[in-house]
MARMINU-21726 format. One record per atom (N, C-alpha, C): y, z, x; atom name; residue number from 1; residue in three letters. Coordinates in pm, 1 decimal. Layout:
(pt (Y, Z, X), "CA", NUM, "Ala")
...
END
This chain:
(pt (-1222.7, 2269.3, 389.0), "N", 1, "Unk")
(pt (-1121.0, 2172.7, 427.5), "CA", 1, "Unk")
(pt (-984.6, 2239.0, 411.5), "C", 1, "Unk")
(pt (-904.0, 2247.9, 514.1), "N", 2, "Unk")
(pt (-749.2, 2264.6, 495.4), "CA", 2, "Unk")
(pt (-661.6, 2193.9, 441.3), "C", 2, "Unk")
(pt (-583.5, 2231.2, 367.1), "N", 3, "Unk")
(pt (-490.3, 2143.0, 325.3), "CA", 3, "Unk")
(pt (-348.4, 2188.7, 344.3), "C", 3, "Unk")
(pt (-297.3, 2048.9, 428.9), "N", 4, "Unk")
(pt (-149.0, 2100.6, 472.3), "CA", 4, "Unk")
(pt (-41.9, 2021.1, 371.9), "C", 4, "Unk")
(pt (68.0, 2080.5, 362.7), "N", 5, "Unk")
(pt (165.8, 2001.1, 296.8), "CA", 5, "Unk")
(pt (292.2, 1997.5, 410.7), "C", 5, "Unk")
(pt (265.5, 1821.1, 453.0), "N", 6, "Unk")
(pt (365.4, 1784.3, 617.5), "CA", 6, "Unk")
(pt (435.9, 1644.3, 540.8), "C", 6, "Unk")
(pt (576.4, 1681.4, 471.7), "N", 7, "Unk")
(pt (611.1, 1569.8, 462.4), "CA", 7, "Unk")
(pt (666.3, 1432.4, 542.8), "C", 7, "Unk")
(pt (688.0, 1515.8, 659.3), "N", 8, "Unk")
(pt (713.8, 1430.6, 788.6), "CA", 8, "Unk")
(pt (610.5, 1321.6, 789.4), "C", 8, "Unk")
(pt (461.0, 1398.3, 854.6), "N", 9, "Unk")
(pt (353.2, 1296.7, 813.0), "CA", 9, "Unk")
(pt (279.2, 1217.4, 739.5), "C", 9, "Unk")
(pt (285.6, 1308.3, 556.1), "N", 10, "Unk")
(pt (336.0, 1207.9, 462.2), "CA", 10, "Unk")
(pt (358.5, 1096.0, 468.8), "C", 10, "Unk")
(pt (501.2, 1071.7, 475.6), "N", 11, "Unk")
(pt (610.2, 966.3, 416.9), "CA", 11, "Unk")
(pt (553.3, 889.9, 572.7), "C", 11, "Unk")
(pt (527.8, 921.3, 681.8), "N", 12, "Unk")
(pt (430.4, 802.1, 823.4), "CA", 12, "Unk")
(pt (317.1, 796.4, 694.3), "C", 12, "Unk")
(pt (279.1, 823.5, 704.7), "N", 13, "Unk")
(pt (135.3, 758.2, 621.8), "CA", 13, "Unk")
(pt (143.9, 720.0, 507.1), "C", 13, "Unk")
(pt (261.9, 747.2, 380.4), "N", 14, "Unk")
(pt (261.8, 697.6, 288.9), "CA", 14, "Unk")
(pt (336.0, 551.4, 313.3), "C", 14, "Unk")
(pt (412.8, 516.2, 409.7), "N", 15, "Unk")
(pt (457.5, 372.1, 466.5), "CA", 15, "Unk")
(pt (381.7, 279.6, 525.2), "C", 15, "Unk")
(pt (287.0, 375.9, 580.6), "N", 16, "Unk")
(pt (156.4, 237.4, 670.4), "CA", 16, "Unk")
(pt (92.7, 224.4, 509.6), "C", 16, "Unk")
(pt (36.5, 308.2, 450.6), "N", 17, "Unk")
(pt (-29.9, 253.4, 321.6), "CA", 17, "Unk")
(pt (-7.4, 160.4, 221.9), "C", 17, "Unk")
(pt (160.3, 192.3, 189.9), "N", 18, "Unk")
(pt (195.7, 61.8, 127.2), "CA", 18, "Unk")
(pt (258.2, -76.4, 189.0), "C", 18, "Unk")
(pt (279.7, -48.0, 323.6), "N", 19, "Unk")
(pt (272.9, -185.2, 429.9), "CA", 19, "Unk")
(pt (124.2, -261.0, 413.3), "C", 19, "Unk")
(pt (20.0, -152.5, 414.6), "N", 20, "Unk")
(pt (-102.0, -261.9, 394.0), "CA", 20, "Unk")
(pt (-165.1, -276.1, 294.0), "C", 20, "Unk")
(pt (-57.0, -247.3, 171.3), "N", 21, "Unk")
(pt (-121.0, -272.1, 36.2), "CA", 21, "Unk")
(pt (-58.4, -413.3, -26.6), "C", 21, "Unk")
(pt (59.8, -435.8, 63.7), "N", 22, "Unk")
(pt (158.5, -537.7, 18.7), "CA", 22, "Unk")
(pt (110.0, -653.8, 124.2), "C", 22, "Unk")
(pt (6.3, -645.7, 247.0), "N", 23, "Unk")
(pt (10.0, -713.9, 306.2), "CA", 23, "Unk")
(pt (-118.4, -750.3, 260.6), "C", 23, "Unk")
(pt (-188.4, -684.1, 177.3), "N", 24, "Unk")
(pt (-355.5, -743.9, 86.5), "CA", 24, "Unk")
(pt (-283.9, -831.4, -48.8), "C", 24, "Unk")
(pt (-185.1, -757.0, -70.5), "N", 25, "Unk")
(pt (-171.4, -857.9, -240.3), "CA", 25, "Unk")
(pt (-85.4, -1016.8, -143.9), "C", 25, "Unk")
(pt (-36.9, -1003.3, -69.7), "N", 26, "Unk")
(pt (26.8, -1105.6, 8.2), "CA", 26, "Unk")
(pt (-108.6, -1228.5, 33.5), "C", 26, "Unk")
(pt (-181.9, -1123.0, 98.7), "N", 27, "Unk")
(pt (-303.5, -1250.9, 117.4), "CA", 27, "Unk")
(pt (-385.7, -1311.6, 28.5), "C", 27, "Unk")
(pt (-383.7, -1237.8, -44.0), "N", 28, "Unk")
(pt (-442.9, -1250.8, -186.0), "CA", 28, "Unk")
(pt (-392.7, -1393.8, -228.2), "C", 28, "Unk")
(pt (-234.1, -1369.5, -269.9), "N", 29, "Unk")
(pt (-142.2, -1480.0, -344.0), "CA", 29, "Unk")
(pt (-149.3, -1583.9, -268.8), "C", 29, "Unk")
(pt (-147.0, -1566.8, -132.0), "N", 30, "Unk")
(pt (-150.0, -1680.9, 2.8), "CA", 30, "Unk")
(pt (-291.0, -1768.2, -9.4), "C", 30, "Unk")
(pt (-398.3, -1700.6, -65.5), "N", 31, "Unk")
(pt (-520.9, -1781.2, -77.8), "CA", 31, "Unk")
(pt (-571.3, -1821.8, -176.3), "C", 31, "Unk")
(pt (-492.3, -1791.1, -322.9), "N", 32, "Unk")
(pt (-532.3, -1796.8, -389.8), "CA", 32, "Unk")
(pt (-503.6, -1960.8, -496.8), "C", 32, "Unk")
(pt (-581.8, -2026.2, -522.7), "N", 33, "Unk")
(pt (-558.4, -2142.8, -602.8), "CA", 33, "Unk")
(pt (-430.8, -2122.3, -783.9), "C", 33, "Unk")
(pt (-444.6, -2043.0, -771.4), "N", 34, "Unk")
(pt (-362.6, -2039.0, -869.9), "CA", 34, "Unk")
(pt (-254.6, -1976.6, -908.7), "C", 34, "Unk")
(pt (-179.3, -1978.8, -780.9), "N", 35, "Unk")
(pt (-41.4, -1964.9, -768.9), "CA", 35, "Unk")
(pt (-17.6, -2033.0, -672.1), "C", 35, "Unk")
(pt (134.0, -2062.7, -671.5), "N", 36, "Unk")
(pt (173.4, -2162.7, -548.1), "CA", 36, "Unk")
(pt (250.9, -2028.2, -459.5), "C", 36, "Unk")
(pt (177.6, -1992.7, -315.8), "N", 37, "Unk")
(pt (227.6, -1862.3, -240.9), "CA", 37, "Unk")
(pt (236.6, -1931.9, -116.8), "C", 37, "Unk")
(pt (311.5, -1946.1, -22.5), "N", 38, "Unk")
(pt (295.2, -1977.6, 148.3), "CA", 38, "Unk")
(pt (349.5, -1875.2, 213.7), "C", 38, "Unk")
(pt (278.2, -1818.8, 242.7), "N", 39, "Unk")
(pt (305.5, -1672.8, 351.2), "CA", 39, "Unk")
(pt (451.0, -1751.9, 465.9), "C", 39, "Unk")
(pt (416.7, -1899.8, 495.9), "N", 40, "Unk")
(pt (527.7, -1984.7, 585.4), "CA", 40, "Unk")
(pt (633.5, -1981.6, 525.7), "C", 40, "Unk")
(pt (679.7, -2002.5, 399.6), "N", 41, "Unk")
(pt (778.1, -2072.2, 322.5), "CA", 41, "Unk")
(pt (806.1, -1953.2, 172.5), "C", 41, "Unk")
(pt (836.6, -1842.1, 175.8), "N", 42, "Unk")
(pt (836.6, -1753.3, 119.9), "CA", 42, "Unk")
(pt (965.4, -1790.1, 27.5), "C", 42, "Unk")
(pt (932.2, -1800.8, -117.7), "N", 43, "Unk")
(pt (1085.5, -1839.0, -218.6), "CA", 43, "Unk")
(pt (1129.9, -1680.4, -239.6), "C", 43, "Unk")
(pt (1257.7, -1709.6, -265.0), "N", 44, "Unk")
(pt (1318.9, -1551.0, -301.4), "CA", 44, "Unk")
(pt (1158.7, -1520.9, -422.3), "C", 44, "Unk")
(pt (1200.8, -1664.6, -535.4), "N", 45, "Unk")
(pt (1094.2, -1608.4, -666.1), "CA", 45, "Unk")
(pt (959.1, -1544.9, -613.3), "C", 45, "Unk")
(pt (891.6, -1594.2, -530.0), "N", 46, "Unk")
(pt (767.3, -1569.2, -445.9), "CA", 46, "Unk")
(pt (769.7, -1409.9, -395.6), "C", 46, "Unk")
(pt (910.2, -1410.7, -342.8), "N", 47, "Unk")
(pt (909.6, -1237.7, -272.5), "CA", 47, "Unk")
(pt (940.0, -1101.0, -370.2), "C", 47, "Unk")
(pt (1027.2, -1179.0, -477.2), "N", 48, "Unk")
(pt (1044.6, -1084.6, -612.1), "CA", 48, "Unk")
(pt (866.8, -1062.6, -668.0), "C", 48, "Unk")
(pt (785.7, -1179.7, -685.3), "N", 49, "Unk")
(pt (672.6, -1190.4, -740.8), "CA", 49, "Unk")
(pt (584.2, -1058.1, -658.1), "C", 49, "Unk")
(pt (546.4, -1060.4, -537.1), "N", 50, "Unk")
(pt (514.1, -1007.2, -424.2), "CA", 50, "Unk")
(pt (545.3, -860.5, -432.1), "C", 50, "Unk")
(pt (694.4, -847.3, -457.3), "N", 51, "Unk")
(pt (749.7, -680.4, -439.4), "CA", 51, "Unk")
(pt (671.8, -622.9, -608.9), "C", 51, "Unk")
(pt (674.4, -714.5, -732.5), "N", 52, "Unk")
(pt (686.1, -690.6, -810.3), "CA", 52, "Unk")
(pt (543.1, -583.2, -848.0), "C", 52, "Unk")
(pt (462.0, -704.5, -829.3), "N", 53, "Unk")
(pt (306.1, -674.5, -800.7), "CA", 53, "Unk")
(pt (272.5, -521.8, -717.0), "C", 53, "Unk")
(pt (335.5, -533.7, -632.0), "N", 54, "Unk")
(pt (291.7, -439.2, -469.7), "CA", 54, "Unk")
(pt (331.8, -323.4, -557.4), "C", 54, "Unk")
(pt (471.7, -304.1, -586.4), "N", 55, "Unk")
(pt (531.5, -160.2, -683.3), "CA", 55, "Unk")
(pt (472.5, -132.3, -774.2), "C", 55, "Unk")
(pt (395.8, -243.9, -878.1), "N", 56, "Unk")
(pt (331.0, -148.3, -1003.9), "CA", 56, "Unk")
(pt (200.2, -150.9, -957.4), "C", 56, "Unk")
(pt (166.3, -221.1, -840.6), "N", 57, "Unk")
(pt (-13.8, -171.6, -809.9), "CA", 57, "Unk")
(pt (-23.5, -30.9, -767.7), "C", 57, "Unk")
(pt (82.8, -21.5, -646.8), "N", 58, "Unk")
(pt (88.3, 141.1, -564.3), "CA", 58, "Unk")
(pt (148.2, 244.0, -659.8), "C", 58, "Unk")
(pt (243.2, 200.8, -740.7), "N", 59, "Unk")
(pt (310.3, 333.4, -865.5), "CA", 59, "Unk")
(pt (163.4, 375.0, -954.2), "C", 59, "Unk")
(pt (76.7, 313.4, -966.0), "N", 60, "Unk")
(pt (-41.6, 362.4, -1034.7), "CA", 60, "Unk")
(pt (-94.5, 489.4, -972.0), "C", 60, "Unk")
(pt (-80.1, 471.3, -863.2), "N", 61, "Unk")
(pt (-157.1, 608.1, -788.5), "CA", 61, "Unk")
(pt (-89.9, 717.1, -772.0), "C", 61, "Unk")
(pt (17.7, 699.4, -852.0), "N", 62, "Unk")
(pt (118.5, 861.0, -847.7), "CA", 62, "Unk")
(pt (143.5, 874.6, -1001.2), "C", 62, "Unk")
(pt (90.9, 776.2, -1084.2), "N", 63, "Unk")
(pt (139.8, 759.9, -1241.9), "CA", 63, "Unk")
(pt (176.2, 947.0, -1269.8), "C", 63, "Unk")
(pt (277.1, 973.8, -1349.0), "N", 64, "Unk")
(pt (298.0, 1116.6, -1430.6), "CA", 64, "Unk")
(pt (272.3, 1097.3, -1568.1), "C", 64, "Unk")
(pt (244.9, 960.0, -1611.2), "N", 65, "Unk")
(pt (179.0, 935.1, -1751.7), "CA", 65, "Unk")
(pt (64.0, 1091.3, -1774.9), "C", 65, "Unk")
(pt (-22.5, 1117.8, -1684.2), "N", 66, "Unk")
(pt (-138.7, 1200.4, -1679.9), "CA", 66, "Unk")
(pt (-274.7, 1118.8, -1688.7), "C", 66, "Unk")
(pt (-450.8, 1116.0, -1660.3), "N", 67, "Unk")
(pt (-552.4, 1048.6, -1693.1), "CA", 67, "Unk")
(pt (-615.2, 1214.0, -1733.3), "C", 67, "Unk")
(pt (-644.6, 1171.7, -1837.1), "N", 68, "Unk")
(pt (-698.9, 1288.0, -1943.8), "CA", 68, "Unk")
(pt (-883.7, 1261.8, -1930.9), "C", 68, "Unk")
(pt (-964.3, 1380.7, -1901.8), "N", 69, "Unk")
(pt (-1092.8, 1400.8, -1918.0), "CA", 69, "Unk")
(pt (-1086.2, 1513.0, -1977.2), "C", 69, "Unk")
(pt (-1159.3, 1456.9, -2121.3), "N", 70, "Unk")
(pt (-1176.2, 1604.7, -2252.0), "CA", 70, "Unk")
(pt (-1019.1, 1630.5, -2261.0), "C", 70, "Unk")
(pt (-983.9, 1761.8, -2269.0), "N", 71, "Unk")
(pt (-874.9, 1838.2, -2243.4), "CA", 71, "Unk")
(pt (-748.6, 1844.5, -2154.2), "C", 71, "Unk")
(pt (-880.0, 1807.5, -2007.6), "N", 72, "Unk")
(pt (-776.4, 1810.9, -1928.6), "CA", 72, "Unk")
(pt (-645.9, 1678.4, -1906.0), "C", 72, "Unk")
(pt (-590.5, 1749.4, -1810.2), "N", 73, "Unk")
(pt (-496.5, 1601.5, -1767.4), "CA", 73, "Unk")
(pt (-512.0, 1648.3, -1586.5), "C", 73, "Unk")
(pt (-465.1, 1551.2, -1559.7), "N", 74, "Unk")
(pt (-487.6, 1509.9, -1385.1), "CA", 74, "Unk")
(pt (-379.2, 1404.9, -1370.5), "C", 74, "Unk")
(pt (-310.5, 1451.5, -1293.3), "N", 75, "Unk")
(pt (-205.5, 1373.2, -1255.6), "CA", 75, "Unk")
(pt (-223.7, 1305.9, -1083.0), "C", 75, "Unk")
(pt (-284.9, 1131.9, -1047.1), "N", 76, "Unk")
(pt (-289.4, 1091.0, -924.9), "CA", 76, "Unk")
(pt (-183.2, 1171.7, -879.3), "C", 76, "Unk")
(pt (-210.4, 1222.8, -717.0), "N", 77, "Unk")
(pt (-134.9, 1253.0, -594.4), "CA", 77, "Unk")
(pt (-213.9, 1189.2, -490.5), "C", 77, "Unk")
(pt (-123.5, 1078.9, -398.8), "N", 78, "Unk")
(pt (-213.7, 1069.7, -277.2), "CA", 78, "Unk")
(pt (-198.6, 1165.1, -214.8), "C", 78, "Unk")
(pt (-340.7, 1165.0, -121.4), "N", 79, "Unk")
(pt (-319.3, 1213.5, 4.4), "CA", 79, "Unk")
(pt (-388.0, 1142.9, 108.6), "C", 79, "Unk")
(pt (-429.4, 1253.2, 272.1), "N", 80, "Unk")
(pt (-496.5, 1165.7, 329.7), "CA", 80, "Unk")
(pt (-561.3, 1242.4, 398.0), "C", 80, "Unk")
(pt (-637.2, 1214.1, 471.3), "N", 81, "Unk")
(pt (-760.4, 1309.5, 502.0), "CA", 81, "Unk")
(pt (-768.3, 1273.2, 645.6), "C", 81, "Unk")
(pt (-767.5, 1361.6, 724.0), "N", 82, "Unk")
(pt (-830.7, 1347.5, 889.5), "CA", 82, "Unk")
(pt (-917.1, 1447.6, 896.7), "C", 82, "Unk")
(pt (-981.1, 1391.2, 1038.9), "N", 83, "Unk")
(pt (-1162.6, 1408.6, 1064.9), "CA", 83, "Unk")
(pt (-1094.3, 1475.7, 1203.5), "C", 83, "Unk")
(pt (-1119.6, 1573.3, 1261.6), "N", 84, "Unk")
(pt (-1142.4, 1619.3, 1402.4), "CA", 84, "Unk")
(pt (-1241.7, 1597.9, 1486.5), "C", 84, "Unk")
(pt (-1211.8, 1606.8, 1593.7), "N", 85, "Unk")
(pt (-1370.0, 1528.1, 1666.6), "CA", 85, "Unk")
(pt (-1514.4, 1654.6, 1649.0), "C", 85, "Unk")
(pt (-1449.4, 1766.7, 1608.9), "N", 86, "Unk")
(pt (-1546.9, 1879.3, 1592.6), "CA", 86, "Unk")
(pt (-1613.4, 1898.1, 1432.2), "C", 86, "Unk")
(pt (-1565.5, 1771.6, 1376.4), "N", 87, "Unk")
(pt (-1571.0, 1786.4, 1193.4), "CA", 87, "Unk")
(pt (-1521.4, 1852.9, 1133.1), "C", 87, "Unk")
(pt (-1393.0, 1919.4, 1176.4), "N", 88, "Unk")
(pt (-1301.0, 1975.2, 1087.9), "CA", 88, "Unk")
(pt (-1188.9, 1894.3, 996.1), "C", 88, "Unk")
(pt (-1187.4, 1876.8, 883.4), "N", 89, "Unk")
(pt (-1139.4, 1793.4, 856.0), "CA", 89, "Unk")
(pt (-921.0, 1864.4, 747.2), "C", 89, "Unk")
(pt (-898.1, 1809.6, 759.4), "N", 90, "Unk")
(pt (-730.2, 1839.3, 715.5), "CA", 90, "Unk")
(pt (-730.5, 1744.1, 561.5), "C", 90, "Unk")
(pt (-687.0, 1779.6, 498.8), "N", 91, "Unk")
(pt (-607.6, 1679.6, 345.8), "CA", 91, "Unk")
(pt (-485.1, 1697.1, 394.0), "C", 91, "Unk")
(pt (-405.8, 1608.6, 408.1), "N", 92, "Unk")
(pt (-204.9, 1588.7, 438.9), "CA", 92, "Unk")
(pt (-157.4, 1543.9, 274.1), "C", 92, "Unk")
(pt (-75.2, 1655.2, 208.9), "N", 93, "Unk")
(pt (-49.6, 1583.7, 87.9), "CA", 93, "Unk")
(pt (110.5, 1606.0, 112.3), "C", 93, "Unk")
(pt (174.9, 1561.2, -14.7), "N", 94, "Unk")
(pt (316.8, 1534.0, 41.5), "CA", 94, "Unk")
(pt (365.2, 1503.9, -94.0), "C", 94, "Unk")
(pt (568.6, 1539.1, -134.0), "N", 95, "Unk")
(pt (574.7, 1486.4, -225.6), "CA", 95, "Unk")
(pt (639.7, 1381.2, -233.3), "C", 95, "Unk")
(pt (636.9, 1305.7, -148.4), "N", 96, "Unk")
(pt (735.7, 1203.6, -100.9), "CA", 96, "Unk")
(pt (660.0, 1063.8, -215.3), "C", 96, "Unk")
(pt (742.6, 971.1, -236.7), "N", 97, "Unk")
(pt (668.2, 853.3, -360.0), "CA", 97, "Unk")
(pt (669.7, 718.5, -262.7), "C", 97, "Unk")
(pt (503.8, 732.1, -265.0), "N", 98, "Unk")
(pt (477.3, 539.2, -195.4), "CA", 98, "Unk")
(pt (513.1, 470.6, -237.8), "C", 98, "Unk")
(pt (528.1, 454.3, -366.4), "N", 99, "Unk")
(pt (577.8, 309.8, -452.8), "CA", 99, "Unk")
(pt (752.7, 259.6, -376.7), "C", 99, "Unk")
(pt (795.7, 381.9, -360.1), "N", 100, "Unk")
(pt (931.7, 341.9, -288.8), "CA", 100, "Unk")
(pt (962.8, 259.2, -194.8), "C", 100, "Unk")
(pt (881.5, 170.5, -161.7), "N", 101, "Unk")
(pt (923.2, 109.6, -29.3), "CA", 101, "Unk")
(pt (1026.7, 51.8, -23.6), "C", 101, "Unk")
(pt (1035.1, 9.1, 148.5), "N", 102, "Unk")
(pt (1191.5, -70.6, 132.1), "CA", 102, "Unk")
(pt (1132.1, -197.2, 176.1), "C", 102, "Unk")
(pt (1281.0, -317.8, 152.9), "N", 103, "Unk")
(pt (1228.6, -438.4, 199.1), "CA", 103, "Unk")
(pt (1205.8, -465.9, 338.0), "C", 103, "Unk")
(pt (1219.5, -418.4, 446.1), "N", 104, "Unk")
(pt (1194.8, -405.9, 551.4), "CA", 104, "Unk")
(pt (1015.9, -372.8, 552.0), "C", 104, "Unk")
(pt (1004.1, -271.5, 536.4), "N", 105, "Unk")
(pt (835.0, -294.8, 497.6), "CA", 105, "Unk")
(pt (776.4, -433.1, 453.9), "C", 105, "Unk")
(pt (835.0, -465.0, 324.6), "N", 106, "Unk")
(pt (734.8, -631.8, 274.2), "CA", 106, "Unk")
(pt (780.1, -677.5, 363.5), "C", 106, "Unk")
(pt (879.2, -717.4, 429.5), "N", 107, "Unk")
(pt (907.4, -793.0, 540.4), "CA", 107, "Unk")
(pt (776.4, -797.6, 660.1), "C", 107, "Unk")
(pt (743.0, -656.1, 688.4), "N", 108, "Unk")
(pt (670.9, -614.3, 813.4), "CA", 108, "Unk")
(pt (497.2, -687.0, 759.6), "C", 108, "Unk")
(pt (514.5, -615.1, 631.1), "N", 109, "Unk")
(pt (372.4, -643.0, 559.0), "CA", 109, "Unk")
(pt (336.8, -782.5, 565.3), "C", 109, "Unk")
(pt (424.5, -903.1, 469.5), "N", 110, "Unk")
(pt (496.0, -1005.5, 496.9), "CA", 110, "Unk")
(pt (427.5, -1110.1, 636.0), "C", 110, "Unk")
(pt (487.5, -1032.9, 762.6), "N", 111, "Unk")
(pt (466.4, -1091.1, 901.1), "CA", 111, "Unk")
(pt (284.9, -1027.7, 909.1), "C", 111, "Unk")
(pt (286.5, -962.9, 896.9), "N", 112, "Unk")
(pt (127.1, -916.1, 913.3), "CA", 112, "Unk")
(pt (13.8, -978.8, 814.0), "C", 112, "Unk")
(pt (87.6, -1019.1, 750.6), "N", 113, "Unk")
(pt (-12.8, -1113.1, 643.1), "CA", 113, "Unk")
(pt (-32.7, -1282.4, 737.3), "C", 113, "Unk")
(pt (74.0, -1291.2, 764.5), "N", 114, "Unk")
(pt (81.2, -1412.5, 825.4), "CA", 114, "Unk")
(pt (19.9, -1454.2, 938.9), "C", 114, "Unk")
(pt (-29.0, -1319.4, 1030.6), "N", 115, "Unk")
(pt (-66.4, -1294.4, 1155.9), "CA", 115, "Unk")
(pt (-235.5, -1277.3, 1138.7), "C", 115, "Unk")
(pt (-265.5, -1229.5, 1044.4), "N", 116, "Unk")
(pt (-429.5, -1220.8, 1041.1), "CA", 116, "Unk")
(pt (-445.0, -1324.3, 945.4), "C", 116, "Unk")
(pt (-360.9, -1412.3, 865.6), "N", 117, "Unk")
(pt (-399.0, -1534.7, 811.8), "CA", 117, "Unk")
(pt (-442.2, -1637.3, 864.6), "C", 117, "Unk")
(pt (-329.7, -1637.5, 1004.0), "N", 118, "Unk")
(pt (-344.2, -1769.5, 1054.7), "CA", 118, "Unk")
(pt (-479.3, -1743.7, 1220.3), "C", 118, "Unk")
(pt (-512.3, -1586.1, 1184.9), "N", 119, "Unk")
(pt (-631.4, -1534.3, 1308.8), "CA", 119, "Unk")
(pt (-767.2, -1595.7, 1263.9), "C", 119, "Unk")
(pt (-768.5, -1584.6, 1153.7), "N", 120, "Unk")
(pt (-885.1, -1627.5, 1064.2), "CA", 120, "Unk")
(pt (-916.7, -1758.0, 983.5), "C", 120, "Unk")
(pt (-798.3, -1842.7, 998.9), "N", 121, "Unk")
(pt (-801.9, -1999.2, 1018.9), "CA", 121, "Unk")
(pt (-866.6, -2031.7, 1126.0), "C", 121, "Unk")
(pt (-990.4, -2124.4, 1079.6), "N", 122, "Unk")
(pt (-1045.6, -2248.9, 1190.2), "CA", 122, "Unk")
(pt (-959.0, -2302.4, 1270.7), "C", 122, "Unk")
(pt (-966.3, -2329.6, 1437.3), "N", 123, "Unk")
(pt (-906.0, -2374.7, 1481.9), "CA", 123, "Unk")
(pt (-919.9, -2575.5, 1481.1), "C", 123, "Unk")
(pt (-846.0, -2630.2, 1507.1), "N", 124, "Unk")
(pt (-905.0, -2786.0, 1490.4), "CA", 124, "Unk")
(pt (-957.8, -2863.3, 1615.8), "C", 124, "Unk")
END
């Protein structure tokens, strides 16, 4: 397997990832009985709640704390992996940080939560 370091493509792929990591904890809160969430009626408190969640779920996967086996330490780095149609496959790593998003993303994430929420509602 090759491994390239393309931060260009990176930081594209580290933005679709946390667009659809914020748009799972979104649906999550949106369905869930025990919080009051409306993907319709979004409170500032609701969107602070939302960003809050989304940043320390995705900052886990870059933690510099270290996860120690025996001796070692290992520090998460995403990356991402493409398949060629011949099975050659690429790792894209990058040092760019997912947790960074901007609000324009939850926004996007946000509308996309709302869009496969209301796809997968019964019609009446």
């Amino acid at each position: 397997m090759d491994v390239k370091q393309d931060e260009e493509l990176f930081v594209e792929l580290g933005k679709e990832l946390a667009t659809r990591f914020i748009e799972a904890m979104a649906r999550i809160l949106h369905e869930s009985q025990l919080v009051d969430f409306d993907l319709d009626a979004i409170s500032q408190r609701q969107k602070d709640l939302l960003q809050d969640l989304s940043f320390f779920g995705i900052i886990e996967f870059e933690a510099r704390d270290g996860l120690f086996v025996g001796p070692r330490r290992f520090d998460p780095q995403p990356a991402f992996k493409s398949r060629l149609a011949n099975g050659a496959e690429t790792l894209c790593i990058g040092n760019a940080q997912i947790h960074a998003f901007e609000d324009d993303q939850l926004w996007a994430a946000i509308e996309r939560a709302r869009r496969s929420t209301r796809a997968s509602e019964p019609s009446n």
